[in-house]
C-alpha positions, 0 to 999 in steps of 0.5 A: 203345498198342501192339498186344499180340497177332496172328494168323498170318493177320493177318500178311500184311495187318501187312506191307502196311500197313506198306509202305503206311504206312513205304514199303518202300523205307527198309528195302530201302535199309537192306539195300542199304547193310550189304551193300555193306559186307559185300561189302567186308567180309565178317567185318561180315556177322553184326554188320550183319546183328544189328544191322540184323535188323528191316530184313532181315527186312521185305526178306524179307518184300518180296520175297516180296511181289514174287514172290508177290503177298502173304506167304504163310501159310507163312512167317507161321509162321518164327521167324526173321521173328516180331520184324519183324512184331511190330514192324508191329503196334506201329508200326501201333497207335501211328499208330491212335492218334495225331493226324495231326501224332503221326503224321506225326512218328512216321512220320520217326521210324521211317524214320530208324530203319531208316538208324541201328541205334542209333535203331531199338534205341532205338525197339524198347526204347521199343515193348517197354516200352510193351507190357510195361504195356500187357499188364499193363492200363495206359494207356500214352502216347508222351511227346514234349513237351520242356517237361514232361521228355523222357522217353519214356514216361507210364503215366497209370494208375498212381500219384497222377498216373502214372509217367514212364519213360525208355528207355535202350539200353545197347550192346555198345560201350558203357564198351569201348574196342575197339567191335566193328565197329572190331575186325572192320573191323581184322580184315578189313583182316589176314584175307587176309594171316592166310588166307595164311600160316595155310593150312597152318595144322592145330592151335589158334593165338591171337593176342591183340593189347593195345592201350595205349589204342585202335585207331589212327584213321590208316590209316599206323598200322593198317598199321604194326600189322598188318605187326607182327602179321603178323610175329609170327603167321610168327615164332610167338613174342610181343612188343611190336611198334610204338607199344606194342602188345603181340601174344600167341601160343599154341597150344590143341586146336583141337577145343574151338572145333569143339566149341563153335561147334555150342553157342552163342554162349555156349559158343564165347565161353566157349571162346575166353576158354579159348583165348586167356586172355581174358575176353569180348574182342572176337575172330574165328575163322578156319578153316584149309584144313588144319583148323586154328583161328585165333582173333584177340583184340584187346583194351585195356590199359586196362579197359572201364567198362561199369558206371560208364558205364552209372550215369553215364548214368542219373545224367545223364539223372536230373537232367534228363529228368524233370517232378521232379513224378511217380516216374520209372523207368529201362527199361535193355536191356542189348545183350550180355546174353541172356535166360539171363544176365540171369535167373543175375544175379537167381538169384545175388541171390535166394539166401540166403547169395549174394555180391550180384553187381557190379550189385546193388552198383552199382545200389543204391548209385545208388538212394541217392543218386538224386534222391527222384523216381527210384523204381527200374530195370529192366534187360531182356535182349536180346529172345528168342522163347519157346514159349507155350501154344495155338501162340502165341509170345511175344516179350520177354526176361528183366527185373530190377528194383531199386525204392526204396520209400523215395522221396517219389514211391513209390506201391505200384501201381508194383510189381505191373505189374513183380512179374507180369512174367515176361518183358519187353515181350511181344507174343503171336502165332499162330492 
């Protein structure tokens, strides 16, 4: 099953083995093709590059091998390159252990994640919950045939006869009706005519767009909308402008933005919300020649149903993708939440006297009335790095679970591998 720990030394032959087993060129040709669109674009290059980062990260490590020969020790040791390495090992443990037919399927398999984000964030879930039992002592099995379920896991060791695991990555777009790159590529069709009325631009501007339904899909509309926009922003004064869309303009103290985008991600969306009077919205920040801060939101009159599409999700995949024979449980990564997020949900629902948050609610609601062989899910953070002891790092990211001991199929050795979880899907790495 996949590899749990490595060493920096090991790392330069994880890479080599890689290329030899992958071919280096599906992940130099994944980074040629984001950067074409970055270059059209360049508001996509921090979402290309987040959502294609194990890709640039491996052409990282290529050209070094083509300059130097090797990786060089040095670069073993950068954060910034730990995620693509551990995903190495775990590639290259699976193969170790497969059949030549086993292997050749993964192989396609792995080559079509580095051409679809969302097919590699689906195996890297799939990768972080078969290390997180692994870690824990469990015999883990990738489970691909369709005439006994379809789903991904099988940790034969636990329970009766084991336990089914089905992998399900949850991302930003979904339950939204605004996807973020559909706003970013709007954003980047109005920056250049925005730059230049706003170059003199020296306060806080917000511009916040409501859509009645969705971005228009037809190039003569987007024009249409942004030239309405445009207006607006020269007018400095809001109204509801073609088709129904509405556009907000207010001023803010610009300094709160400055101030934030030194924090983090989190403390600039929780500037913007403040700015605009929006809640997490999809937004760009422009900078002005003349200090100023542009902050565009777009957003839908109608409210995103992220919860609802997300249980509906479960809901389907329940009545379907299991054998009905074994307890079966849920590994849901939730894309846009971190670590720290994840783990203030399950501070809220461990205190005393806490108002229980919408997902405890929502989900408990679901586990009463999911099908017997459903025995709980676990919800995991985006991944993280966290400092460990003797120099190591660990990768993973916070997990909260939810359990339905009443269920038929429960047995009690389902618990423990997820009570002695302090993060999820851990792989260790150092000297």
């Amino acid at each position: 099953m996949p590899a749990t720990q490595m060493t920096t030394a090991e790392m330069p032959s994880m890479y080599r083995r890689l290329a030899t087993a992958i071919g280096a060129e599906h992940w130099q040709g994944a980074v040629a093709r984001q950067q074409v669109a970055i270059q059209a674009n360049p508001f996509l290059d921090d979402y290309l590059r987040t959502e294609y980062a194990i890709a640039y990260q491996l052409d990282q490590l290529r050209m070094l091998v083509a300059r130097f020969g090797t990786v060089p020790h040095e670069v073993c040791d950068e954060p910034r390159i730990l995620p693509s390495l551990a995903f190495a090992a775990q590639v290259l443990k699976v193969l170790e252990l497969s059949s030549a037919k086993q292997a050749k399927s993964f192989v396609r398999r792995v080559r079509t994640a580095f051409s679809n984000s969302t097919e590699m964030h689906g195996l890297l879930l799939e990768l972080q919950a078969a290390t997180h039992f692994t870690r824990r002592g469990h015999h883990v099995v990738l489970h691909r045939v369709k005439n006994e379920g379809s789903f991904d896991l099988l940790i034969d060791d636990l329970g009766p006869t084991g336990l089914e695991v089905e992998c399900k990555f949850i991302s930003k777009n979904k339950g939204r009706r605004i996807h973020r790159r559909d706003a970013l590529e709007f954003w980047g069709e109005l920056w250049q005519d925005v730059a230049r009325i706003s170059k003199n631009l020296s306060s806080g501007l917000a511009v916040v767009l409501t859509l009645p339904n969705r971005l228009p899909g037809e190039p003569g509309e987007r024009s249409a909308l942004g030239k309405g926009i445009i207006t607006q922003i020269l007018a400095g004064s809001s109204a509801t402008i073609g088709g129904g869309a509405e556009v907000r303009i207010n001023t803010f103290d610009p300094a709160m933005i400055k101030a934030a985008k030194d924090t983090s991600r989190y403390e600039l969306k929780k500037a913007i919300d403040l700015a605009t009077g929006t809640v997490n919205r999809e937004a760009a920040v422009y900078g002005t020649p003349a200090g100023g801060v542009l902050v565009f939101v777009m957003q839908s009159a109608i409210e995103d149903d992220v919860l609802n599409q997300v249980l509906a999700t479960l809901g389907d995949s329940a009545a379907r993708q299991f054998t009905l024979k074994r307890g079966a449980l849920f590994w849901v990564a939730l894309q846009d939440i971190d670590a720290d997020q994840l783990l203030s949900l399950h501070e809220q629902d461990s205190a005393p006297g806490e108002q229980p948050t919408a997902l405890k609610i929502r989900v408990s609601d679901f586990l009463h009335r999911a099908p017997d062989h459903i025995i709980g899910i676990v919800f995991s953070s985006r991944s993280a790095l966290f400092p460990a002891v003797d120099g190591n790092t660990d990768s993973g990211g916070t997990m909260n679970f939810f359990l339905k001991e009443e269920s038929p199929f429960w047995h009690t050795s389902y618990r423990d591998p997820l009570q002695r979880a302090g993060t999820a899907g851990s792989l260790a790495t150092g000297q």
